[in-house]
C-alpha positions, 0 to 999 in steps of 0.5 A: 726190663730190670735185668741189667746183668741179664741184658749186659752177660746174653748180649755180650756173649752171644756178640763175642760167640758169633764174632769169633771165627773159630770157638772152642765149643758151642756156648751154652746159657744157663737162665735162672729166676723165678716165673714171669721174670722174663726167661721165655720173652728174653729167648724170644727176643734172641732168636727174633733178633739172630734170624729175620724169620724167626722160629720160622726160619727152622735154624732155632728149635724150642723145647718145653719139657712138660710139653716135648718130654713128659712121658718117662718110659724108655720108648718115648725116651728112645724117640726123644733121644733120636728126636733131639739128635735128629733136630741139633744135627739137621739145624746145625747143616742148614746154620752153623750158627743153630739155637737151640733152647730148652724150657723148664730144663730143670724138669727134663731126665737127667740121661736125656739132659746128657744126649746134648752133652757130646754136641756142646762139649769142646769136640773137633769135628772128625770123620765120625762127626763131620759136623762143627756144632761150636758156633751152635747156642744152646740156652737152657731155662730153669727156675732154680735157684730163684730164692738165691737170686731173691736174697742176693738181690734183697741184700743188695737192696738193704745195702742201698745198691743199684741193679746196675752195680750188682755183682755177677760173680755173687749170682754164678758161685750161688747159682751153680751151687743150685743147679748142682744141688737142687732135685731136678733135670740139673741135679749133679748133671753132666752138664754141670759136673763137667763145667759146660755152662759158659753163664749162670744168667740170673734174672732178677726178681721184679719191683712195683715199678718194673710191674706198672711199666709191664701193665702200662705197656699191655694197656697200650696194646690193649687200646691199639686193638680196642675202641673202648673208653674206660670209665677210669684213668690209666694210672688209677687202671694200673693202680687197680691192677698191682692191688691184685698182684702179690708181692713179697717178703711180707714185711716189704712188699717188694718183689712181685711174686709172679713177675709180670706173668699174671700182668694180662690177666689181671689187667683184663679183668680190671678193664672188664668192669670199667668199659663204656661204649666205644669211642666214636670216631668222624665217620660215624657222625 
């Protein structure tokens, strides 16, 4: 939702990746934008939509690093290093066509970053490593780059141009630039310095009306599971919550600050203070 170039650059190169029989390396997916834009939801949707089963089907693999790789000590890196080895070679045996995707990439050693390097590089496989990984997908998350993203899009916008005519090569120039040079996991990484990012995805920041569809459709959620009447509309519920959320530049209000990440809470709250008793239903009478 509001992120045409992201729909229409993942799902034609995804397409493309599986589509050709033999791929000169694995593709590699770098998205960018600030939080709640839709990243984590995205990656999900890609591995629910390549595997019946999901993550449950153990052919995609997600690391966060604050979660996965929080310690800094060489031990714990010695046993992520094997871990990660362990995971891309055993995922890529059981499917070719492995995902493997890593949040807040931005936060990772920039070393531990380099381990995946030799599994995404345009190698052959050989009696040393007898595994193919080019079919393998590797998607990397990060919210560099998120103020360039936002002033290219608010330039687009004083310009009176729609989403749909955005320009991707504007985001790529910008965003490698970012990943290159801003202090983090990409900061003048491998990664980057060896041109292995096949896309720079930028995930546009999100307008008023991209925010009252997301709470608009976590209130149908919420009434599917609830019997509750409210003592207000749903339109005066969904003004009430954009009222708490934060928008910016200061002199637009236009790009919600949190995305939707924060739709949920907001929404709870709001629906806290306006509950009746529940809706009767025939067999209750």
């Amino acid at each position: 939702m509001g992120q045409p170039i992201a729909r229409n650059v993942i799902h034609t190169s995804i397409k493309a990746h599986i589509n050709t029989k033999n791929p000169a390396k694995a593709l590699v997916l770098l998205l960018h934008g600030s939080t709640g834009t839709g990243k984590n939801f995205v990656s999900k949707l890609i591995v629910e939509s390549l595997y019946k089963k999901g993550y449950e089907s153990g052919y995609a693999r997600l690391y966060v690093a604050s979660r996965d790789f929080m310690h800094n000590d060489e031990q714990s890196f010695r046993e992520y290093q094997a871990r990660i080895k362990k995971d891309i070679e055993g995922g890529t045996r059981a499917c070719e066509y492995a995902t493997f995707i890593f949040d807040e990439v931005d936060k990772m050693p920039k070393k531990l970053l380099d381990v995946i390097l030799s599994y995404i590089d345009f190698h052959t496989p050989n009696y040393v490593q007898p595994i193919d990984f080019r079919k393998t997908i590797f998607i990397f998350l990060s919210n560099t780059g998120g103020k360039e993203i936002n002033r290219i899009a608010f330039k687009y916008h004083l310009d009176s141009v729609k989403r749909e005519d955005y320009k991707i090569a504007e985001f790529q120039k910008e965003l490698g630039n970012a990943a290159h040079n801003e202090e983090g996991g990409l900061w003048h990484a491998s990664l980057i310095n060896r041109h292995l990012v096949d896309f720079f995805v930028p995930f546009l920041p999100l307008e008023r009306s991209h925010v009252s569809t997301c709470i608009q459709r976590q209130l149908a959620a919420v009434r599917k599971h609830e019997e509750y009447q409210y003592k207000l509309s749903d339109n005066d519920i969904v003004a009430k919550v954009l009222d708490l959320i934060e928008f910016s530049p200061p002199d637009a209000q236009l790009y919600s600050v949190s995305g939707c990440k924060k739709v949920a809470q907001k929404l709870d709250f709001i629906l806290e203070g306006i509950r009746m008793k529940p809706v009767q239903t025939k067999n209750e009478f």
